[in-house]
N, C-alpha and C positions, 0 to 999 in steps of 0.2 A: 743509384741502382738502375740498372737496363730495365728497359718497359719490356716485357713479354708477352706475348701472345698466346690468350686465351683458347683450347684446340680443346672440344668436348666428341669421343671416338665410344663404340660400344662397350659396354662392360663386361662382356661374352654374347655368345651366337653368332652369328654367319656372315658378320662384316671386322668381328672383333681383329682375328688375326688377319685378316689380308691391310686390315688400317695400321695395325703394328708394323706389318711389313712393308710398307707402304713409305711409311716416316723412317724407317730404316734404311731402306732403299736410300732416302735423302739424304742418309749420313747421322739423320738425327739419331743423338743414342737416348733410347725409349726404355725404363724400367719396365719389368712386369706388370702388368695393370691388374692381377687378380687380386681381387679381396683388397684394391685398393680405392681410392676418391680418385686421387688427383698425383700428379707426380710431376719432375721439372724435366727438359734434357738439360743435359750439362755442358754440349758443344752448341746451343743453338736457343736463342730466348724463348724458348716455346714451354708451355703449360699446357698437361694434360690432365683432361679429367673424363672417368671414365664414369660414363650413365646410361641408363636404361635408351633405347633407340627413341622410343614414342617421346623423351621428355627433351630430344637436342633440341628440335627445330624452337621450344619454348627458352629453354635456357640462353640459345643461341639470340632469339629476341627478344628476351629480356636484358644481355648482355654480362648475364653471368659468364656466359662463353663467348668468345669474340667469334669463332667460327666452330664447325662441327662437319663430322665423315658420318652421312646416313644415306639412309635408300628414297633414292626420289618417291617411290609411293607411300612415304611418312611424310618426307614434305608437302606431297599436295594433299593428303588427308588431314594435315591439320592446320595446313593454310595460315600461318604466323607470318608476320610481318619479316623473311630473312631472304637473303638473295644469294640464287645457283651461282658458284661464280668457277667451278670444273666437276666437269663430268669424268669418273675418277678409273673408269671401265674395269670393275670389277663386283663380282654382288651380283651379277646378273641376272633378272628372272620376269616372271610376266604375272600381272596381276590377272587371274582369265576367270571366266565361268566353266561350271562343271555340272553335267546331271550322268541321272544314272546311265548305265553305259546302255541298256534297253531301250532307252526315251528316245524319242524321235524326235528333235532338236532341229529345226528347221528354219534358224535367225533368231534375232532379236524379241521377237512379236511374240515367239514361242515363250517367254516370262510374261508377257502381259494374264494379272490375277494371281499370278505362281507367287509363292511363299520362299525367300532369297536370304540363305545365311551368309553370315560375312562378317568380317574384322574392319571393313574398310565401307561406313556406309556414306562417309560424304563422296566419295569416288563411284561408289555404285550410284548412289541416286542423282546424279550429276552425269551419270554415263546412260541410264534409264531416261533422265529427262531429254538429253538429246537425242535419244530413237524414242521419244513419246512412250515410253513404257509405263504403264501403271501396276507395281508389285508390289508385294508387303514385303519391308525389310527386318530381319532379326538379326540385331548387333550381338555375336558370339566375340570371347575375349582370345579362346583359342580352341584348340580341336574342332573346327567347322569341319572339316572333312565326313565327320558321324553325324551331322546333321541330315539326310536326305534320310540317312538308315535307322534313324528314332523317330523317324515320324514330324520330324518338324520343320522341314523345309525342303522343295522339288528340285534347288537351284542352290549351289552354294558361288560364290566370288573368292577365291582365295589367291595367296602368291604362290605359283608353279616355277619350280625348275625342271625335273626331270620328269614330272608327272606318277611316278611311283608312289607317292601316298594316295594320289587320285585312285589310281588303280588297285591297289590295294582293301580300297572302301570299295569295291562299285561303280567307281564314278571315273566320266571320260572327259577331256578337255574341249569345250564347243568353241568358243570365242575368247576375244585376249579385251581386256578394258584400259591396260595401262602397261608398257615396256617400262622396266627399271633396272636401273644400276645404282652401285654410289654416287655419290655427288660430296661436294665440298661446298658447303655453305655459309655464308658470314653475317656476322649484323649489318643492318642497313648505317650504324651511326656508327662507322669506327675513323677513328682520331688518324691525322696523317703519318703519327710513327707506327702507328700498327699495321695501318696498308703498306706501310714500307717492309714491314715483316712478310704480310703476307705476300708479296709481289718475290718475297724471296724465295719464300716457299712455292709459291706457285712456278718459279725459272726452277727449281728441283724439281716440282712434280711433274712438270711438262718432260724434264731431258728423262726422267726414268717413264714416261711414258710413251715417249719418241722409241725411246730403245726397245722398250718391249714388242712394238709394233713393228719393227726393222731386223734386218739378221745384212751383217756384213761379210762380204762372199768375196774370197779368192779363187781365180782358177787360170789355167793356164790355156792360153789363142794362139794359132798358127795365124804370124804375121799375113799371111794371103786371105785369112779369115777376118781380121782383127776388124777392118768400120763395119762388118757383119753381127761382131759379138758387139763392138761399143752400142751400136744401136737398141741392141736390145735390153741396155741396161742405164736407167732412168738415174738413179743415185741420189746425191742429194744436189751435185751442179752436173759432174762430168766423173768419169770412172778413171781411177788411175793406171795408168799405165805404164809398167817397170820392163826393161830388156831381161830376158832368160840368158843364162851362159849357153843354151845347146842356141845354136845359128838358128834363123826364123822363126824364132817362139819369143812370146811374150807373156807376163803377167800380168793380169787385170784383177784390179781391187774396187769395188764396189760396195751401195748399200740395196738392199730390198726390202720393198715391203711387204708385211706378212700376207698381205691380201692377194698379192699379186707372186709372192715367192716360188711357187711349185711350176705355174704355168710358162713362167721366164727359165725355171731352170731347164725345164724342159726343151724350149726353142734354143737354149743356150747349147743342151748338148747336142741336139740334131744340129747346131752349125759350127758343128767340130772343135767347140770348148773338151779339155781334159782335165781330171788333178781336180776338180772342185772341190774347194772347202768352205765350211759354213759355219762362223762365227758366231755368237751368242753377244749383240752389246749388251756391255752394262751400266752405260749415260748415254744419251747422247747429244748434244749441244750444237744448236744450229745460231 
C-alpha cells in the first residue's frame, strides 16, 4: 500500500475554504470536509483531516498529522515543536491592539498598568515584555471585542482584517503586534518518503502561487517601438516575440507581476503598445 501523507486543514471558519481550494488548485481531488474527520484524495497520496485551528500545530507535533494549513499567529501562540515550511498567502490579517476610539493612545507606554483582553496571551506578553510593558492580561476564549464596553479591560489585542467589528464596539485600531497569513507546517521527524511527498506538494503549491502572483500579457508593438516595449517588460527570461501579418507590427507575449502590473502597463501604452490583452495563469512552472 502507498505511504500517504498526513495533511491536518480547518474544520470551518476563515482558512477552511481558501485550504480546500488551495489543494484543488493542485489538482488534488478533496471531498467535502463538513461534518467530516478525515477523508483520502483519490489522484494523489494525501490524508485529510479536518480539526479545530488551535489543536493543528499540537496534532502536527505529535504526528498524528505529518503537516497542517494554519494561521502563523496559532503557531507562534502555542509554540509546538513544528517547522514553517510555506507561507501560503492567503488568511491574511494583523494581530493589533485596540482601545476605545476617545482614548488618547499615544504608544506602547500608554498600556503600561492598563487591563488587556485577548485570545493571544503568550504573543501579547512577549510583545509587552519587549517594549517593557507592565499590564494585567485577561485570557478571553472569544468575543474580546465587548470587553473594554463591560468594564473589564481598557485595551483589547485581537486579529483584524477589516477593522469593522473594531468599529462597531467603540474601538479603534492603535498598533499591530503580529502580521499573519497561512502557512504550511510539518513535523520536525518526518520519514524520507514523506518529504518526498511533501516536496511534491510543495512544486504544486509553489506553480499555483507563481500564478496567482503573475498575469500573462499579449499586445501588439510597432516594429520602430519594439526594444522600447521589450525593455519594459521583465518576464520570466525574455518576452516573446511573434511577426504580425499587417507590415511593421509585431506581437509580444510576456509575464507580469501583480506587483508591478498596472505601472508597466501603463509605460507600455504611452510607448505606443496596442491590442493589450491580459491573461489570467493558471500554473505556472519555472
Amino acid at each position: 500500500m502507498e505511504q500517504k501523507l498526513k495533511i491536518a486543514i480547518q474544520k470551518s471558519g476563515r482558512l477552511y475554504e481558501d485550504s480546500v481550494k488551495l489543494l484543488k488548485d493542485c489538482g488534488i481531488d478533496v471531498k467535502n470536509g463538513i461534518n467530516k474527520l478525515k477523508t483520502e484524495a483519490e489522484n494523489f497520496p494525501l490524508e485529510i483531516y479536518f480539526l479545530r485551528d488551535d489543536d493543528i500545530p499540537q496534532y502536527v507535533e505529535d504526528a498524528v498529522a505529518d503537516i497542517g494549513i494554519v494561521g502563523e499567529n496559532v503557531v507562534f501562540e502555542k509554540n509546538k515543536k513544528v517547522s514553517i515550511v510555506e507561507q501560503l498567502g492567503f488568511g491574511k490579517c494583523r494581530l493589533s491592539i485596540a482601545v476605545g476610539r476617545k482614548d488618547d493612545y499615544n504608544g506602547v507606554g500608554y498600556l503600561n498598568g492598563r487591563r488587556i483582553a485577548t485570545s493571544y496571551p503568550v504573543l501579547v506578553q512577549k510583545f509587552l515584555a519587549e517594549n517593557g510593558v507592565q499590564a494585567e492580561l485577561h485570557e478571553i476564549s472569544g468575543s474580546v471585542e465587548i470587553a473594554p464596553g463591560i468594564g473589564l479591560a481598557d485595551a483589547i489585542v485581537d486579529l483584524v482584517s477589516s477593522g469593522s467589528t473594531l468599529f462597531m464596539n467603540g474601538l479603534k485600531e492603535v498598533d499591530t503586534v503580529l502580521r499573519s497569513q497561512a502557512v504550511l507546517i510539518r513535523n520536525q521527524g518526518l520519514d524520507e518518503n514523506k518529504l518526498q511527498i511533501l516536496e511534491r506538494l510543495l512544486f504544486r503549491i509553489r506553480a499555483v502561487k507563481k500564478a496567482k502572483n503573475n498575469k500573462y500579457v499579449l499586445l501588439n508593438a510597432p516594429n520602430d517601438k519594439l526594444s522600447e516595449i521589450i525593455a519594459l517588460l521583465p518576464g520570466m527570461k525574455s518576452p516573446t516575440v511573434l511577426p504580425l501579418a499587417e507590415p511593421g507590427w509585431s506581437s509580444v507575449h510576456s509575464v507580469l507581476s501583480e506587483n508591478q502590473f498596472w505601472d508597466i502597463i501603463e509605460q507600455l501604452k504611452a510607448a505606443g503598445a496596442q491590442g493589450i490583452l491580459v491573461v489570467p495563469i493558471e500554473k505556472m512552472i519555472i
